[in-house]
N, C-alpha and C positions, 0 to 999 in steps of 0.2 A: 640387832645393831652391833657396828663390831666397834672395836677401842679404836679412837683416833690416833691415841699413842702404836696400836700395831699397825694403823695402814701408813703410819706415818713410815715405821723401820720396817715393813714387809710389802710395799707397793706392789709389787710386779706378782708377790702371789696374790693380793687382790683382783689383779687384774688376769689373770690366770683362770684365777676363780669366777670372777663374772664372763669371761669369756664362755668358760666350761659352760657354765649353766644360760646360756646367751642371753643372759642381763647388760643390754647397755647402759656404761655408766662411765662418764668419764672421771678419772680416778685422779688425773693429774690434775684438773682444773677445781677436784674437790680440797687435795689437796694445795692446790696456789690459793683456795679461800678461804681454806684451815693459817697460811700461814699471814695472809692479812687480817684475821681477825687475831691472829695472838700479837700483831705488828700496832694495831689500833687495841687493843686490850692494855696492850702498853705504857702507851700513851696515854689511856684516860686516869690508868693509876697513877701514872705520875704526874697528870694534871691537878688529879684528886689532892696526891701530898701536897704538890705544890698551892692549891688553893688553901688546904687545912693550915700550912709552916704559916702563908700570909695574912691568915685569918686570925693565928696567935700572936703574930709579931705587931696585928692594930693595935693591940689593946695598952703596946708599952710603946707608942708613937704618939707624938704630937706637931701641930704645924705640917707647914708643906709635904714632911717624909709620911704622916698620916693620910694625906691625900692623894697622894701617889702609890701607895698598899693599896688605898681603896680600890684606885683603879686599878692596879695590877691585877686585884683578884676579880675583880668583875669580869675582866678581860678572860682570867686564866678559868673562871664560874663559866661562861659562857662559852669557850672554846672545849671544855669539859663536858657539859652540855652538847654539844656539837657532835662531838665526837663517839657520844655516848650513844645519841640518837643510830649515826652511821655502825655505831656497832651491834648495838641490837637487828641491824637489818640485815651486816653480816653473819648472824648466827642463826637467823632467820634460814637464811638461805644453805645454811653449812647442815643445819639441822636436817633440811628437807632434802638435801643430798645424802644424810649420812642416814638416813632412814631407809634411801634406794640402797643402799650396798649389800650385794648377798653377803651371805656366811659361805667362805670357799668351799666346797665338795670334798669329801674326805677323799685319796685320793685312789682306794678300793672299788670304786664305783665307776662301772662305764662310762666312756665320754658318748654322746650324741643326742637322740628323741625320744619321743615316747616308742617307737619298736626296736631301740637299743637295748633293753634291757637284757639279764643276763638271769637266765632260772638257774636258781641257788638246790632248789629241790623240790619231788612231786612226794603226793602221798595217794594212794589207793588208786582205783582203777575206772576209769570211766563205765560205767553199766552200759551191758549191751542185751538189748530188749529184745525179746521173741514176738513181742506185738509191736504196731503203730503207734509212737509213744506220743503225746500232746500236749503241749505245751502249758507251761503257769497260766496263761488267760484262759484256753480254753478248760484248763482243770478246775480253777476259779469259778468260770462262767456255768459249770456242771453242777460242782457242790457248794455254788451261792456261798463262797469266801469273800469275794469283794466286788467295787462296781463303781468302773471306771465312767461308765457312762454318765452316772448321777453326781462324780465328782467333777468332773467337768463341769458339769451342768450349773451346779453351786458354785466352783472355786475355780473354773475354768481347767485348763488343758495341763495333764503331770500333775492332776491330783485325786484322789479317789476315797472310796468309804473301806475300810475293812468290818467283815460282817461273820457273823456264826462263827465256826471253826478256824475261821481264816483270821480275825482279832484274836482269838484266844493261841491259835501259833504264834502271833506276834508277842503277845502278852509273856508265854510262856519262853522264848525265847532270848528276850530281855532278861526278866526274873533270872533264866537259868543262866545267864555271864553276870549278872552280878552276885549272883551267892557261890560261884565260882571264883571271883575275884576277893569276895568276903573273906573267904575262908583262905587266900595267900594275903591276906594282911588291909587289903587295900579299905580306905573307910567309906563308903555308899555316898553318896551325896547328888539331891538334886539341886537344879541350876538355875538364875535367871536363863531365859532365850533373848530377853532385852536387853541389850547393853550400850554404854556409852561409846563416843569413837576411842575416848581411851584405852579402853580393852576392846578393840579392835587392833588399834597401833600398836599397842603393847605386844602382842601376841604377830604383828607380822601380817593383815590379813589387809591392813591399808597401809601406806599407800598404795594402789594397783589393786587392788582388789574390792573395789566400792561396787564395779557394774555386776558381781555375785552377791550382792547383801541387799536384803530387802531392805529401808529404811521407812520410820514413822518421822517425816521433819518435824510435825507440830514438838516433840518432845527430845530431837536428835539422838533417838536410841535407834540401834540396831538388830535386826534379828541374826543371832547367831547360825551359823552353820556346822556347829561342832563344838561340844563340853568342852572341847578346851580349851575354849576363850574364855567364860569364865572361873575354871578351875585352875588356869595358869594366873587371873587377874585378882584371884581371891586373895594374894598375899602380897599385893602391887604394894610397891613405896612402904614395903615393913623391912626390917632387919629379925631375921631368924637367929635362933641359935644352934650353932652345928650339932649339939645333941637332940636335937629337934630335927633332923635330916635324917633318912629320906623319908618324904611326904610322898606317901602312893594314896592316889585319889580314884575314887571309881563313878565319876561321875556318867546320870542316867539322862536325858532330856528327848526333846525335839528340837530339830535341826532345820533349817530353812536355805536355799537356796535356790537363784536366779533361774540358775541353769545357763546363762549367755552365750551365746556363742556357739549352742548346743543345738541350732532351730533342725528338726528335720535327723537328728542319730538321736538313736535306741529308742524311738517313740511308741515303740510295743510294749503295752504293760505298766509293770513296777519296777524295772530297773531303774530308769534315769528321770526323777520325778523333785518336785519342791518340796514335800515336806516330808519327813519320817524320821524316827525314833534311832536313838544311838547311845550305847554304853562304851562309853571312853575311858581310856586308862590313861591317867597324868602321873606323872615322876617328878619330884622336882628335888635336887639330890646336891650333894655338895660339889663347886668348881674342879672335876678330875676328871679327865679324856679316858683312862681307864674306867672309872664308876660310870662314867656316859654308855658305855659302849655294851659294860656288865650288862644294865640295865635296860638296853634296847634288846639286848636279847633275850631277856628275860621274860620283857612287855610279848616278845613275839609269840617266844615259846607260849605263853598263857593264851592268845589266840589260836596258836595252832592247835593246839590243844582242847579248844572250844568246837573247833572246826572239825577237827578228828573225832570227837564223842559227837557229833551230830551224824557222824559216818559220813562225808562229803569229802566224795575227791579233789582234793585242792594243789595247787604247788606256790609256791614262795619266788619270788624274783625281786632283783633288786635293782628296784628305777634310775635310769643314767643320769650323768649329770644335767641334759639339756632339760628334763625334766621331772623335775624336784622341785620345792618350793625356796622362796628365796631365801631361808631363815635354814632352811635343812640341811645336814652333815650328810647324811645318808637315810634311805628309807627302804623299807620293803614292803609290798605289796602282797597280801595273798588272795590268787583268782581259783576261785571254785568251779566246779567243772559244769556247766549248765548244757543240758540235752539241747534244747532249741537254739541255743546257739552252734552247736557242737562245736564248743568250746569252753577255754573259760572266763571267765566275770571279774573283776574286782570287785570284794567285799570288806579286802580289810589293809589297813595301813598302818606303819609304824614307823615314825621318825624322830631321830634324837637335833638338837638345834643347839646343847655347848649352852653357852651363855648369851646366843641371839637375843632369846625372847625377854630372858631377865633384864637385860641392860634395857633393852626398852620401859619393859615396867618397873624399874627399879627394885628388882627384885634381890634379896642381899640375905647375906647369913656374917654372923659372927663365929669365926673360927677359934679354936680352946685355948688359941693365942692370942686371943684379943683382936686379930685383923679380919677387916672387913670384905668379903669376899660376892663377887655376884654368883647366883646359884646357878646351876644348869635344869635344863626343862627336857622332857623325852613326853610323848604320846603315843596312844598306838589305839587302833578300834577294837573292844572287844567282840562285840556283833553289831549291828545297824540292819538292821529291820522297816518296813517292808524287802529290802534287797535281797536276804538272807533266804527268804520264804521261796525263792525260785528256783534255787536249787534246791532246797525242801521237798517242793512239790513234783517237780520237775524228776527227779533223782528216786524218790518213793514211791513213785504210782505205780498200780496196777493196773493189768489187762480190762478189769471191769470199771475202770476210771475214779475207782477210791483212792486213797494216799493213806502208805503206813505212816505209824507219828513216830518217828526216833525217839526210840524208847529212853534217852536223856529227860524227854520233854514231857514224859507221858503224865509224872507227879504234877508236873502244874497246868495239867488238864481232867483234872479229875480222874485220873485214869486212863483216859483215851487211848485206845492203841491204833485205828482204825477210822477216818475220814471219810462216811457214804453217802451217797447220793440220797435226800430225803425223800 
């Protein structure tokens, strides 16, 4: 959410900015609603004094001038009332506009779609095979890793079993980004996956974004799609103290998602599926565009970094303004290079958001000055698993259909170097 006070004195980059990221939103007419409700706000305070002055002036009246106060205030009670009503309906409505407004696009970032973006940088080299190389399903299907058929079967379609060595890569791959993030400071933590719509809203994920969230009605909770709904909500409506800043959070869970809109792309396999595991990195740092900015790079670097020690060629690019999320300043993506695609995948994300998500949640710090400041929020994936496993497999295999283990992985496999067929 942004400040009403800046879209008040910067409109046109509001609207600049929704334009960029093709958010429609009419910005003048939020504003003409902005300024009847502070025109009826007015009003009701000074109805308020006025009823409070005639309510003290009863008590030193007698005769006729006593009955005519009375009326007066009843009149000014009820026109108060009146008023109060119609304003509550206006803030109603102000609110559920000022919830649509993106956060403008820095303005670093390419203007247009999703194949606007702009690679920022590659690493290593795509592998080129001497033999017929086969894909994560059928590497899967060889060495009984996992078994999409039986996940369907039980949970229906984009969901599956992971089994034998094929869990324990995933297990293992988890484990190793967060004692990677451990050991740069960040504190471990698992997460509800159920959440209220509050920490949804807070975090930017509704409004517009209900037909991606699974929901339980009987209890109005929701399944998350990503630790960082509840590790940005964990400190909703508190006041921190800036020596308490920066909070780095390494939150581990499961994730859920619709997938909507998605009927019929990537339906091979484990790329684009409803439920899998993810270690998220949260920042949440004090009000400074420089500290924001430190610290999106830093989230990156620790990914790239996870990415690189798995040995997987990857490259960085940095997603345009058309698409980005509506809370986002800027984000990058890193796609790793998967054989059966021949090309590459997104696996990982990182965006910084300023003080979107705070304002929503009330999120606040106490500065060494005494003044009260909303915090800023940054996230970025450390790994996300099943997805991660396919250029794993994909990228390692050999001629006889085993997969070597990146030897990152190998301590939280007992050892393992080696994937064979039983």
């Amino acid at each position: 959410m942004l400040d009403i006070k800046y879209i008040r004195e910067h409109p046109e980059e509001v609207k600049r900015g929704a334009q960029r990221k093709r958010i429609d939103i009419d910005i003048d007419h939020l504003l003409a609603v902005d300024s009847n409700r502070r025109t009826v706000l007015n009003e009701v305070e000074a109805l308020r004094a006025k009823k409070n002055s005639a309510s003290a002036r009863i008590a030193g009246l007698t005769g006729a001038d006593k009955q005519n106060a009375i009326i007066e205030m009843k009149e000014t009670a009820a026109r108060e009332k009146e008023q109060s009503v119609a304003l509550k309906e206006i803030e109603e409505e102000l609110q559920a506009l000022m919830l649509r407004v993106p956060m403008p696009p820095a303005d670093d970032i390419p203007d247009g779609g999703e194949n606007d973006y702009t690679v920022l940088r590659t690493w290593g080299e795509p592998r080129k095979f001497d033999f017929e190389p086969l894909d994560h399903v059928e590497l899967a299907e060889r060495l009984d890793l996992f078994d999409l058929a039986r996940g369907a079967k039980v949970a229906g379609s984009r969901f599956y079993y992971l089994r034998n060595e094929g869990a324990l890569l995933h297990w293992a791959v988890c484990r190793y980004a967060v004692d990677q993030l451990t050991a740069k400071g960040f504190t471990p933590m698992t997460v509800p996956v159920l959440v209220k719509r509050e920490a949804m809203v807070g975090t930017g994920y509704f409004p517009g974004g209900e037909d991606q969230a699974y929901k339980i009605p009987e209890d109005e909770l929701f399944l998350v799609g990503t630790a960082e709904v509840p590790l940005c909500a964990f400190h909703a409506d508190e006041i921190l103290e800036e020596e308490e800043l920066p909070k780095l959070y390494a939150g581990y869970s499961s994730c859920f998602r619709r997938e909507a809109g998605t009927y019929g792309k990537d339906t091979r396999g484990i790329y684009r599926i409803h439920q899998f595991d993810k270690v998220e990195q949260v920042v949440i740092c004090q009000n400074d565009v420089q500290t924001s900015i430190n610290f999106q790079e830093q989230l990156q670097q620790n990914a790239e970094e996870i990415v690189q020690a798995l040995g997987l060629p990857h490259r960085v690019i940095v997603g345009a303004a058309g698409d980005i999320g509506q809370g986002q300043v800027k984000k990058y993506d890193i796609e790793t290079w998967m054989p059966s695609r021949t090309g590459y995948g997104e696996t990982h994300s990182c965006s910084r958001f300023y003080d979107f998500q705070a304002r929503r949640l009330n999120l606040r710090y106490r500065t060494k000055d005494g003044e009260i400041k909303f915090c800023h929020t940054l996230n970025n994936t450390a790994i996300a698993s099943p997805r991660i496993l396919i250029p794993i497999l994909e990228n390692y295999q050999q001629a006889d259909g085993s997969v070597v283990v990146p030897e990152v992985l190998r301590p939280y496999m007992g050892g393992m170097d080696v994937i064979r067929k039983k």
